[in-house]
C-alpha positions in Angstrom: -18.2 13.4 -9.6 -18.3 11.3 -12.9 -16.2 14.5 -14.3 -13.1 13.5 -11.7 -13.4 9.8 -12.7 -13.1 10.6 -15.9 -9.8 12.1 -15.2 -8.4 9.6 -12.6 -8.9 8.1 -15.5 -7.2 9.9 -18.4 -4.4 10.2 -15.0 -4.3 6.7 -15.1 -3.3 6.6 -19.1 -0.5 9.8 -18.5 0.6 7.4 -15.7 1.4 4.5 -18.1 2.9 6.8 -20.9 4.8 8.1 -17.9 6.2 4.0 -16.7 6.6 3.4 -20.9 8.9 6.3 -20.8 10.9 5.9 -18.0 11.4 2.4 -19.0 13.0 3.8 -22.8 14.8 6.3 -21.0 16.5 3.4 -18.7 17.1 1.4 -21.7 18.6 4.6 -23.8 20.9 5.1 -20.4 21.8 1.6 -20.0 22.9 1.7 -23.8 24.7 4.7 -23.8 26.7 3.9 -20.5 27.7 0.1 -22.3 28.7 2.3 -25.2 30.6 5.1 -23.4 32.3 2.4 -20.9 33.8 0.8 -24.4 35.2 3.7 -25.7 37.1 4.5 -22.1 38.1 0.7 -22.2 39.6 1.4 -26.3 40.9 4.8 -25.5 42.6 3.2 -22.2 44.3 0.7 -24.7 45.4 3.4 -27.1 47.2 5.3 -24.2 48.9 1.8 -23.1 50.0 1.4 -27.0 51.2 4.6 -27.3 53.1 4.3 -23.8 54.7 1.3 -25.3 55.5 2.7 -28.9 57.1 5.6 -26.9 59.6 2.8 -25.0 60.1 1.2 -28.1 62.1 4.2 -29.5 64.0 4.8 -26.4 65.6 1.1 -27.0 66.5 -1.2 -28.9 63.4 -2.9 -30.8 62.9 -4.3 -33.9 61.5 -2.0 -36.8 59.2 -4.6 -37.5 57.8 -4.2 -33.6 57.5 -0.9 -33.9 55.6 -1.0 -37.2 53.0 -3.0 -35.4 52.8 -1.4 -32.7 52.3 1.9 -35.1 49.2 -0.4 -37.1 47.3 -1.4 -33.8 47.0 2.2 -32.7 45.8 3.2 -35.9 43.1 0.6 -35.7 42.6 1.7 -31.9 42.2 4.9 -33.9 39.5 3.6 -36.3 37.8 1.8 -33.6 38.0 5.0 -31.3 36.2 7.2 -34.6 33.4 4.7 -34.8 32.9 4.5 -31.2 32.6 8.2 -30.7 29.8 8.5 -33.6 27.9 5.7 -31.6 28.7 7.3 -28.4 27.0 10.4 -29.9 24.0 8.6 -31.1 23.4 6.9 -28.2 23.7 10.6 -26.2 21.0 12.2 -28.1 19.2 9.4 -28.1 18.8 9.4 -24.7 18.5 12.8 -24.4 15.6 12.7 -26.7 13.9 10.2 -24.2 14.7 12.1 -20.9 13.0 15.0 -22.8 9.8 12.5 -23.4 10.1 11.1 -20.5 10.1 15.0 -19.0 6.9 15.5 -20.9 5.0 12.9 -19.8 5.8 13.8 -15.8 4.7 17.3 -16.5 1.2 15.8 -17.9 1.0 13.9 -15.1 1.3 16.5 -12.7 -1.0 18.4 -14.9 -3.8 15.8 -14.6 -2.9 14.9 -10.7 -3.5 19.3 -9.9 -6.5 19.3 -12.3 -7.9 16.8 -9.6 -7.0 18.0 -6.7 -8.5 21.6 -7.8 -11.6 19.6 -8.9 -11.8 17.8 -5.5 -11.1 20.8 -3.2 -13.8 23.2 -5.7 -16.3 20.1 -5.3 -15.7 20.1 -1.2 -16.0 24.0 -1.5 -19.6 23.5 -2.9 -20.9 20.6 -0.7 -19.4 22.6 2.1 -21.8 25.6 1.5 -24.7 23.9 0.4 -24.0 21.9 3.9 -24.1 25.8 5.6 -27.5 26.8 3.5 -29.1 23.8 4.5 -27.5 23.9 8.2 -28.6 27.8 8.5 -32.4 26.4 7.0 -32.6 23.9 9.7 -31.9 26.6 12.2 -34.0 29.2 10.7 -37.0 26.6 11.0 -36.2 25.3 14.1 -36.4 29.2 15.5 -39.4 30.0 14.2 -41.3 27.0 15.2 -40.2 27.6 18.6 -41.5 31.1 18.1 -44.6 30.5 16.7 -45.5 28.5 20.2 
């Protein structure tokens, strides 16, 4: 018995590590959809920009409109670059914390069938011994009623 409390126990610890990493994994998640939602917002802006460069040069506009029309998508460019290395960073790093968070639900599982195997084996034993001493009552009770 005191084995099985022992690992409700330890159960109780992999079921903590377990909440810790879902909680990281949420957060890592949460991060990486603000991140990835900002890129589509920038790269939405850059196809607008480059829509309206493209009208520009079917009429009539200033060179100086076009030229800063041709600088802002070049900075939607750079901000594009930088926003696809955090978008990457923020992938594995929540791929890194599904993997943890994968872990710690197979060690759970591990400790919750440990107890169940524990608890059935322990039922198995008491069971029998409940038999022996069951078939010992009856062997008594038949040969004191023989023995009359």
């Amino acid at each position: 018995m005191a084995e099985i409390v022992a690992l409700s126990k330890i159960l109780d610890i992999r079921e903590n590590e377990k909440q810790v990493a879902q909680k990281a994994y949420n957060q890592s998640l949460d991060s990486f959809e603000k991140v990835a939602t900002e890129l589509y917002q920038i790269l939405r802006k850059k196809e607008r920009a480059e829509d309206s460069y493209d009208q520009f040069f079917h009429s009539l506009t200033p060179i100086d409109r076009i030229k800063e029309q041709a600088n802002y998508i070049e900075q939607l460019n750079r901000q594009i670059n930088n926003l696809q290395s955090r978008v990457q960073k923020a992938r594995t790093d929540m791929e890194s914390k599904q993997h943890l968070l994968s872990d710690a639900h197979v060690e759970v599982k591990k400790f919750e069938k440990l107890i169940e195997v524990r608890k059935e084996t322990k039922a198995t034993i008491q069971k029998k011994m409940e038999d022996a001493f069951m078939d010992e009552i009856s062997i008594t009770q038949f040969l004191s009623q023989k023995n009359r």
